[in-house]
VOGU-3710 file (C-alpha; in Angstrom, 3 decimals, decimal comma):
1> xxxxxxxxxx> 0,000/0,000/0,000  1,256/3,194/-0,454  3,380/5,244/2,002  3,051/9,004/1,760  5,991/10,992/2,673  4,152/14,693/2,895  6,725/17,633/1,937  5,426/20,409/3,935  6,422/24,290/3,132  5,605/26,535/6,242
11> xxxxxxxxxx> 6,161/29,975/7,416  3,860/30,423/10,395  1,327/29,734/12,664  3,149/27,011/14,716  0,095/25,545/16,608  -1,247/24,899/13,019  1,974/23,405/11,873  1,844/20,951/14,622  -1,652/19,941/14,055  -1,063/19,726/10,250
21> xxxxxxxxxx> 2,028/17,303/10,813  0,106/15,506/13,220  -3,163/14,499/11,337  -0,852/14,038/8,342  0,771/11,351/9,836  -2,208/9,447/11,588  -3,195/7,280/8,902  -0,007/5,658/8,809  1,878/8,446/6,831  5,169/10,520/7,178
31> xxxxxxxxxx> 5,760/14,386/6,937  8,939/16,170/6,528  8,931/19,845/7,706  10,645/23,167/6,254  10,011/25,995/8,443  11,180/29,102/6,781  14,600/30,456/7,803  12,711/33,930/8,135  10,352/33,106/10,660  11,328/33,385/14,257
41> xxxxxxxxxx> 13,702/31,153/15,738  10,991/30,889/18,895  8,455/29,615/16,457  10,570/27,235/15,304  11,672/25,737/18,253  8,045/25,696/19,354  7,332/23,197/16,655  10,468/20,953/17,054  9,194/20,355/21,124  5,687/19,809/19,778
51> xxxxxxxxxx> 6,438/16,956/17,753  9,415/15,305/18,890  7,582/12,317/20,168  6,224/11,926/16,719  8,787/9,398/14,797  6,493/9,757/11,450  7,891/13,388/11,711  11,349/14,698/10,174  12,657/18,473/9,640  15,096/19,841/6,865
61> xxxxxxxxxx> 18,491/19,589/7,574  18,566/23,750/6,988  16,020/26,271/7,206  16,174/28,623/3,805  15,041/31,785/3,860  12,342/32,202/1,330  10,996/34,678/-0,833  8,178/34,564/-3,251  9,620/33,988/-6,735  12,876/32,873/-6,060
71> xxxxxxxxxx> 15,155/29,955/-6,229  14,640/29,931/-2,300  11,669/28,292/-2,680  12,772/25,412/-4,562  16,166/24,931/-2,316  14,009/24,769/0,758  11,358/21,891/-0,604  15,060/20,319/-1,892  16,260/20,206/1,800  12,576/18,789/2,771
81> xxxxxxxxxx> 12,634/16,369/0,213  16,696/15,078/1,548  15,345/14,752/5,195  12,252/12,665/3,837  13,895/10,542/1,375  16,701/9,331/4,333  13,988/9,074/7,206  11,180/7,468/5,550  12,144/4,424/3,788  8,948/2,587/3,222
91> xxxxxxxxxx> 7,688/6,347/2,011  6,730/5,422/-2,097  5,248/8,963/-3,006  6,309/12,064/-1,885  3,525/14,796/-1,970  3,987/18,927/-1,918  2,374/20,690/0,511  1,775/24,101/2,091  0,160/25,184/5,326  -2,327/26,530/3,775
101> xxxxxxxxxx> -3,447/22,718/2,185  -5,966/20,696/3,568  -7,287/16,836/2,361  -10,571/16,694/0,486  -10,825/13,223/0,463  -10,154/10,379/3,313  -6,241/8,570/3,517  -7,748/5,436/2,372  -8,716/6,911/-0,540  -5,701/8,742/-1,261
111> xxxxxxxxxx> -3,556/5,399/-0,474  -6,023/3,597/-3,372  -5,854/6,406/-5,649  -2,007/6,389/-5,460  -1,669/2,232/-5,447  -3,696/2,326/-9,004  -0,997/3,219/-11,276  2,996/3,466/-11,463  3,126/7,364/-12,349  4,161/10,593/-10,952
121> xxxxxxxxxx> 1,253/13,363/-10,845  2,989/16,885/-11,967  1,932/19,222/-14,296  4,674/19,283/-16,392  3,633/21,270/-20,051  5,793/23,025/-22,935  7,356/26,040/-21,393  6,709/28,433/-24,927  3,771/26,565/-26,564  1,246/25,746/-23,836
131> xxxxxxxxxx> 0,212/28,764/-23,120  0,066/28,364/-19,565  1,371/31,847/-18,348  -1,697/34,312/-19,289  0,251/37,757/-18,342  3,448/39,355/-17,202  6,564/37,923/-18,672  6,872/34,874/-20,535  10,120/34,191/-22,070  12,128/36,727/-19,481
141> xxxxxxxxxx> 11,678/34,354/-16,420  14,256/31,800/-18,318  16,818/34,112/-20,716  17,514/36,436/-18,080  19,084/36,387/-15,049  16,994/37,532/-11,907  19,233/38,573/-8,876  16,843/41,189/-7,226  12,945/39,965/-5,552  10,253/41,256/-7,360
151> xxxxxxxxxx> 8,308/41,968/-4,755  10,630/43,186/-2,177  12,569/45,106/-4,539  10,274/45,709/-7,724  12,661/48,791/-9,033  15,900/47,171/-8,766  13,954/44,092/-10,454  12,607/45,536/-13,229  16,183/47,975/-13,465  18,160/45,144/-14,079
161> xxxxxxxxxx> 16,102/43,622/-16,313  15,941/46,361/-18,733  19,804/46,805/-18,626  20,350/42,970/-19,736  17,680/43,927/-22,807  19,407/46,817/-23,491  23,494/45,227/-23,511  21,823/42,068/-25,206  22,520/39,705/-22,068  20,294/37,007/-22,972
171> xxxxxxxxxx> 20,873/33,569/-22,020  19,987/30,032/-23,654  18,307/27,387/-21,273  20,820/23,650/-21,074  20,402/22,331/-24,428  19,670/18,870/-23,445  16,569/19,836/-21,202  13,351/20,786/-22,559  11,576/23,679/-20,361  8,516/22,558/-19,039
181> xxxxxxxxxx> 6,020/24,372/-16,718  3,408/23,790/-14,284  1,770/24,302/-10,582  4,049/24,280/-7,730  2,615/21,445/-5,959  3,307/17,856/-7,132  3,387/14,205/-5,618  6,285/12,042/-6,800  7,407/8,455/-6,412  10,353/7,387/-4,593
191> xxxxxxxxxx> 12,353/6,497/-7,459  11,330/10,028/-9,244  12,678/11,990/-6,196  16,250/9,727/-6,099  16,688/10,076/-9,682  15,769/14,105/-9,265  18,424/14,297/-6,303  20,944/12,386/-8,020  20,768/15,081/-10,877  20,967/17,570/-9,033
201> xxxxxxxxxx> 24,225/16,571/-7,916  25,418/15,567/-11,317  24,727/18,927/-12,880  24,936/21,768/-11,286  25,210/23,750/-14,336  21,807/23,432/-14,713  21,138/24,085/-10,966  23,287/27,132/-11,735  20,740/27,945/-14,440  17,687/28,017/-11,985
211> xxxxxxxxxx> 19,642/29,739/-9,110  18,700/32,971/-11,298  15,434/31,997/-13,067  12,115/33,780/-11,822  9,535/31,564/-10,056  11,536/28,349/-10,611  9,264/26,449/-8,500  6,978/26,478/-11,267  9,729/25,486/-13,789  12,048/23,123/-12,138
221> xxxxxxxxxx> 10,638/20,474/-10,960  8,179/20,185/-14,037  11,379/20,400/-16,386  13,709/17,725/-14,176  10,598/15,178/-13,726  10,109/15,092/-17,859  14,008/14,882/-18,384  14,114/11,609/-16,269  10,810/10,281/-16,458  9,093/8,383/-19,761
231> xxxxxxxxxx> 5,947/10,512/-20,711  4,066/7,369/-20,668  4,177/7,467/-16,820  3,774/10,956/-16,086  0,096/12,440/-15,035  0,188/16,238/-15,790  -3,178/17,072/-13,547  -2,460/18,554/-10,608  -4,178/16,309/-7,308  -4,235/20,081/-5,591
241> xxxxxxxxxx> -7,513/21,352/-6,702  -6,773/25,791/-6,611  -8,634/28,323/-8,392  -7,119/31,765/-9,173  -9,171/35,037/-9,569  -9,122/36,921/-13,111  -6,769/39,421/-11,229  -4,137/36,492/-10,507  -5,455/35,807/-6,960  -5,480/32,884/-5,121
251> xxxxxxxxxx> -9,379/32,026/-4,079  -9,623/31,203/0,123  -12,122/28,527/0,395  -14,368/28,995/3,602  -16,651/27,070/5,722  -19,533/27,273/3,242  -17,322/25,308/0,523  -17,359/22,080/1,628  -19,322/20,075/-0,902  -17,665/21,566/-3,212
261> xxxxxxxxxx> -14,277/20,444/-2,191  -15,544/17,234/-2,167  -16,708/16,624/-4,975  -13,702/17,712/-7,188  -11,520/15,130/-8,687  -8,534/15,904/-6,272  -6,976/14,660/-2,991  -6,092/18,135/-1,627  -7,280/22,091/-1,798  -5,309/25,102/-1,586
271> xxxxxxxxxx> -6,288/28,182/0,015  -7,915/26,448/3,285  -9,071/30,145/5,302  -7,367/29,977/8,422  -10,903/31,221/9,981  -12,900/28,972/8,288  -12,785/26,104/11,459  -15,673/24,356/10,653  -14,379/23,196/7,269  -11,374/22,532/8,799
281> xxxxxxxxxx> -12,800/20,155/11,439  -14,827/18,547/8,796  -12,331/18,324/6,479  -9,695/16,582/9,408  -12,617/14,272/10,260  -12,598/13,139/6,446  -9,043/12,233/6,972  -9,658/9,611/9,122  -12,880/8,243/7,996  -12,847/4,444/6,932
291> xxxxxxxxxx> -15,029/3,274/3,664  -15,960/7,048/2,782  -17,891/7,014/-0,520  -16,754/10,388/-2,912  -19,430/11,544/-5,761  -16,886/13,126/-7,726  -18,135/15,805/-10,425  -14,647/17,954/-10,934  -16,603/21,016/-12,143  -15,402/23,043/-9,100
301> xxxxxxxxxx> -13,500/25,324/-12,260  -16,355/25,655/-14,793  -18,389/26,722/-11,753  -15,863/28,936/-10,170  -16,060/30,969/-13,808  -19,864/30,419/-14,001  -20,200/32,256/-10,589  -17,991/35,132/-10,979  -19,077/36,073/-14,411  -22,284/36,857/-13,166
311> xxxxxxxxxx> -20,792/40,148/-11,469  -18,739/41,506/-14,298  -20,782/41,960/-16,940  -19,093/44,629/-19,014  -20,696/45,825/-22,274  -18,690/47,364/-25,250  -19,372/50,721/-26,606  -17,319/50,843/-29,802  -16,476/48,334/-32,208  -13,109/46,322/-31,662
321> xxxxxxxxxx> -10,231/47,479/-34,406  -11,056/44,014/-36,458  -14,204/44,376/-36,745  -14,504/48,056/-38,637  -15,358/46,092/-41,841  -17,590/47,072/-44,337  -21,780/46,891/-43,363  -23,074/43,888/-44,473  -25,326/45,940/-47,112  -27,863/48,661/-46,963
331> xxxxxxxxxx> -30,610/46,137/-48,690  -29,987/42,859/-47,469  -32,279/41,649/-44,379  -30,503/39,393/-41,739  -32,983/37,926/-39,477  -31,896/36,019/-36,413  -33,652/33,304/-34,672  -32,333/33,571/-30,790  -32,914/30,158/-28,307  -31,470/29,038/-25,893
341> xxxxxxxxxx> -32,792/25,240/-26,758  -30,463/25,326/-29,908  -32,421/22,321/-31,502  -35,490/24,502/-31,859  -34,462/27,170/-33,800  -32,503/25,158/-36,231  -35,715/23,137/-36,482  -37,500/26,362/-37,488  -34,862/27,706/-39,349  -34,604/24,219/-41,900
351> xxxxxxxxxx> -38,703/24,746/-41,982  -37,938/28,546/-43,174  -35,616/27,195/-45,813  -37,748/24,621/-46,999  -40,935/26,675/-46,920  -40,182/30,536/-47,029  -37,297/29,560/-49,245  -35,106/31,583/-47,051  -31,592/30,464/-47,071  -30,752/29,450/-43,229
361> xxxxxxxxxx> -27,787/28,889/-41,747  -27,132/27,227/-37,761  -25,528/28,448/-34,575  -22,665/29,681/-37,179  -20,737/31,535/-34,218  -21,133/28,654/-31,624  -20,494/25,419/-33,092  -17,950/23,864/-36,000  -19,706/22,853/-39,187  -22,653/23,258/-40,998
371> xxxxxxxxxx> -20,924/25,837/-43,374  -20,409/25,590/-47,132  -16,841/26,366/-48,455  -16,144/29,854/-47,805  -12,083/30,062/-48,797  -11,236/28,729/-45,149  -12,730/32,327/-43,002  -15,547/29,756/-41,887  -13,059/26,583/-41,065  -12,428/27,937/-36,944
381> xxxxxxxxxx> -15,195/29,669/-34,606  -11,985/31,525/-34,290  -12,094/33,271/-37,298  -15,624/33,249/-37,625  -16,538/35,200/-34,708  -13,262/38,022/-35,625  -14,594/38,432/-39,078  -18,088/37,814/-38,807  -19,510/40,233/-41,091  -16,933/39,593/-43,706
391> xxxxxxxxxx> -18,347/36,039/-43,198  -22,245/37,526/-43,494  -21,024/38,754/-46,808  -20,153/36,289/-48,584  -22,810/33,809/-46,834  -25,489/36,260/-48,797  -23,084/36,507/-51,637  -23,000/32,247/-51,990  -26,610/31,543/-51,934  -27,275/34,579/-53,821
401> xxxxxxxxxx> -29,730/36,157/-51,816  -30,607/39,387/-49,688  -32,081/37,936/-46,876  -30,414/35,094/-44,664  -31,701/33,539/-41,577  -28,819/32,419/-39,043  -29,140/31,141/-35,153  -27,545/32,993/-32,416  -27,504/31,813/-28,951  -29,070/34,187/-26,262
411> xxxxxxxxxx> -25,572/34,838/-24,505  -24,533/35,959/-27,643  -25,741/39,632/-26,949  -22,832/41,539/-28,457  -23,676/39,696/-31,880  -27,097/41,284/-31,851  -25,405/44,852/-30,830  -23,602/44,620/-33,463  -25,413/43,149/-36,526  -28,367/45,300/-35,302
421> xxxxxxxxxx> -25,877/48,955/-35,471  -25,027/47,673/-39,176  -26,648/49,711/-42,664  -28,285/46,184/-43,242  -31,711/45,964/-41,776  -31,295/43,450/-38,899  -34,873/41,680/-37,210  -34,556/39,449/-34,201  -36,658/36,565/-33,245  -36,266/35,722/-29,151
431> xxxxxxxxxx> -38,092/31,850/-29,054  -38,301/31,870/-25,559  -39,096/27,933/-24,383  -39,805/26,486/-20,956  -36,966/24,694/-19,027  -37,781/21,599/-17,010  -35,576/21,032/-14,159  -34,088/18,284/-15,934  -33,499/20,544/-19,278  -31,467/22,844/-16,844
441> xxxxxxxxxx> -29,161/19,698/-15,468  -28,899/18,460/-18,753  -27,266/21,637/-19,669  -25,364/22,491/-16,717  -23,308/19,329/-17,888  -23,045/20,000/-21,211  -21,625/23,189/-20,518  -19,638/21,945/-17,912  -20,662/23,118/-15,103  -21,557/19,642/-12,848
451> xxxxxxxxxx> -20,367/16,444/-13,770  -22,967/13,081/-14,101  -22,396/12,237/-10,379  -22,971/15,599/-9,009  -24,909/15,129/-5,832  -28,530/15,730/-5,794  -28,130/18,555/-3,270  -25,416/20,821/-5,222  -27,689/20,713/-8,562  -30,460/21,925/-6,729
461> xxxxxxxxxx> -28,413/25,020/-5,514  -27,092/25,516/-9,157  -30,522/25,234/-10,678  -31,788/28,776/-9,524  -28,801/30,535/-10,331  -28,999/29,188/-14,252  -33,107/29,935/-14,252  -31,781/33,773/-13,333  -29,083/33,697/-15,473  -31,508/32,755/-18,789
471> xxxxxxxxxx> -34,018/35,578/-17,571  -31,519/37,892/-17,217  -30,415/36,797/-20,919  -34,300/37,306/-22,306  -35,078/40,568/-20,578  -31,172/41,853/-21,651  -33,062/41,626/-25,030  -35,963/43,513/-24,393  -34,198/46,176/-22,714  -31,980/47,203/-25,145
481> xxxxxxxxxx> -35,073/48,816/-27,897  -34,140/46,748/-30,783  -36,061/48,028/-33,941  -37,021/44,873/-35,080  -37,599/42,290/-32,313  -40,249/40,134/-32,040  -40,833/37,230/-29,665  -42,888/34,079/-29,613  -43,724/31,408/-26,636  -43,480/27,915/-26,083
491> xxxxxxxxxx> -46,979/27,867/-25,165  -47,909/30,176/-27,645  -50,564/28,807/-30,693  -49,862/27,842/-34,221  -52,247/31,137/-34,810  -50,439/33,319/-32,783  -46,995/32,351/-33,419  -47,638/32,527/-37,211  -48,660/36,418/-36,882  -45,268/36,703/-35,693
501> xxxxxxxxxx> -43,843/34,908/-38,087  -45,236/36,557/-40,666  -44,177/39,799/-39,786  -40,609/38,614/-38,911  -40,370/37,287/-42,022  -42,756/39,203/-44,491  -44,331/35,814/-45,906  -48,021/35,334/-46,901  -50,104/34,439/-43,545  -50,819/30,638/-44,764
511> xxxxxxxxxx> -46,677/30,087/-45,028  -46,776/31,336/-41,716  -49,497/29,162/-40,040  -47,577/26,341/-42,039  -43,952/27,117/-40,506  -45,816/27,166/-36,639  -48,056/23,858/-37,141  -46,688/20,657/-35,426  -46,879/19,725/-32,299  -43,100/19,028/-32,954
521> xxxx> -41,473/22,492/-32,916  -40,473/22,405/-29,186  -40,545/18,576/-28,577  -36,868/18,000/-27,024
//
């Protein structure tokens, strides 16, 4: 079964240190401690007395003093990882912590999780071509050297790196290591973290290299584990589930964010509140619980982004620089079907073709597909949505026609803004249907939002938040005095829906009544 050894980074707090180390290590498991070298001595001491009965307890050799972004970080979890490898013996994984972590899912389940397969967990992707670094510098954290904190001492930081841009100091990474990137926190197997340590002392030119890299914790360890591991047996999601704000931020989980721990598909968290002691307790009491059963829906992310959306909802006033393209056409008419139950309006929209003859097109901006040939502008949603009146163009252009039908989802509210400011006269449909509670799970899942084993209990808190969010999107359109917008009801009849339709689309009365007959237009 497998032995964790438990590599934990502190820098406080050393009643919570003890208790960490101590729960850590009740199920059988070990826990080697770095207490940062800037910290009081006092505080220090205080947790050496606390747990020196504790055998399933070791301490690094040397306390470093840490700072955020520097090489500190990584030589202290180094030390850590030297005073676990040499205590521990029958430890097989080795798993980075903070004080700030806390378990969201029992021992025993972390022991079965970590006995299923061979593999090191570390998220370990393409320095340059993932994409993982959103803002700030990219490139600069690896081809020049970084002497001064960036936090501590932001002008002499940013001084010296404009000097080595200016004198062309520039540096190439060790040739025979790719640069990988990833979160800081990481469990390893035992024969990972020997083959890491041997390296380390078999090249320290590339140990040189890091010494002067910025944020190396989220570089070296991801770059060392690929150079020595097969890819075959490396797992590059993170078992630490963390969020981050839009502004960079860590997100502190509180006492009201249990279930949602939970459920994710992770064996820790990161922020833990240090006020929140009721998840705390809970979350201890989870440690220790025998035969606990986990309804894991891992949408913790989608839901995160779901949430916080709702409270910055920014609307643009000018056009963006790519899309100042030509109007779509003083006499063409674009009429837009808008629902959110995207199988109904392309439903109506193939009976418009068929009947109106009306050339129709799908959810064009939402989906890949359903486009004819265009020269390769309609091959990516991509370029679709940067150039999507070039695209209108020449969608009337092939079918030869002035007036196009196309499907726009209700979220899509700049679209509308936009089409409806063009020379081209623009008329908007809103098919507003009803949504069953099951409808609404359905497509909280689709979108991502709750996984197929999300309890029972979390939908139901979910479920009112999505039946505001699609009013909000409905009235949105009524608000905003649309010259052309019309609207018809699920539970509307074939007679009044067809007066609608007819004035939507300007077709004889009995073409109308025909396109709103069936009992079939909703059905899901």
């Amino acid at each position: 079964m497998a032995k964790v050894a438990f590599i934990l980074l502190t820098h406080k707090d050393p009643e919570a240190v003890i208790r960490q180390a101590e729960r850590l290590s009740s199920a059988g498991d070990f826990v080697s401690v770095h207490f940062d070298g800037r910290a009081p001595a006092g505080d220090f001491a205080r947790i050496r007395r606390g747990l020196a009965a504790n055998p399933r307890v070791a301490f690094a050799r040397r306390r470093v003093s840490c700072g955020w972004g520097e090489w500190s970080l990584v030589e202290a979890t180094l030390e850590a990882l030297r005073a676990a490898i040499d205590a521990f013996p029958q430890a097989t994984h080795f798993y980075l912590l903070s004080g700030d972590c806390m378990p969201v899912k029992s021992a025993e389940y972390v022991h079965g999780f970590l006995d299923a397969a061979d593999v090191d967990h570390i998220e370990s992707l393409d320095f340059y071509s993932s994409g993982w670094i959103r803002t700030g510098l990219v490139e600069e954290r690896l081809h020049y050297r970084h002497v001064f904190n960036e936090r501590r001492h932001k002008w002499l930081f940013e001084a010296s790196l404009g000097l080595q841009r200016r004198l062309g100091l520039s540096r190439r990474p060790p040739e025979d290591v790719q640069m990988m990137i990833g979160s800081q926190w990481w469990c390893l197997r035992r024969a990972t973290v020997a083959r890491l340590l041997a390296f380390c002392t078999e090249r320290p030119d590339v140990l040189r290299f890091f010494r002067t890299t910025w944020i190396p914790d989220e570089t070296f360890f991801q770059t060392l584990v690929r150079h020595l591991v097969p890819d075959e047996e490396i797992r590059t999601r993170p078992l630490t589930f963390l969020l981050f704000t839009d502004y960079g931020m860590p997100v502190v989980f509180c006492n009201d964010h249990l279930d949602l721990l939970v459920a994710q598909d992770h064996l820790f968290a990161r922020k833990i509140s240090a006020d929140a002691a009721v998840l705390r307790a809970r979350l201890w009491a989870l440690w220790t619980q025998a035969e606990a059963g986990f309804r894991v829906s891992d949408g913790g992310g989608a839901l995160f982004r779901f949430v916080t959306s709702r409270g910055r909802l920014g609307h643009r006033f000018a056009p963006r620089f790519w899309e100042t393209e030509a109007s779509l056409g003083r006499d063409r008419v674009l009429m837009i079907l808008v629902c959110k139950k995207w199988h109904v309006a392309k439903r109506l929209a193939r009976r418009i073709s068929a009947r109106a003859q009306v050339p129709a097109v799908g959810y064009l901006f939402s989906e890949e597909g359903g486009m004819p040939d265009l020269g390769g502008i309609e091959r990516t949603l991509e370029k679709r949505n940067r150039h999507r009146k070039a695209l209108l163009r020449m969608l009337f252009d092939y079918f030869r026609s002035d007036r196009l039908v196309i499907c726009v989802d209700p979220a899509g509210f700049d679209l509308l803004r936009d089409f409806t400011s063009d020379k081209a006269e623009t008329r908007i449909l809103e098919i507003r249907c009803d949504f069953s509670d099951g409808y609404l799970a359905g497509h909280a899942q689709r979108v991502g939002l709750v996984g197929r084993d999300t309890p029972r209990e979390i939908l139901e808190r979910i479920l009112p938040t999505l039946r505001a969010d699609l009013r909000y999107e409905s009235d949105r359109m009524s608000d905003a005095g649309f010259a052309r917008f019309e609207r018809i009801h699920e539970g509307a009849g074939a007679a009044e829906a067809a007066q609608v339709l007819a004035r939507f689309l300007d077709v004889p009365p009995e073409v109308a009544l025909a396109l709103a007959s069936g009992d079939d237009l909703f059905a899901d």
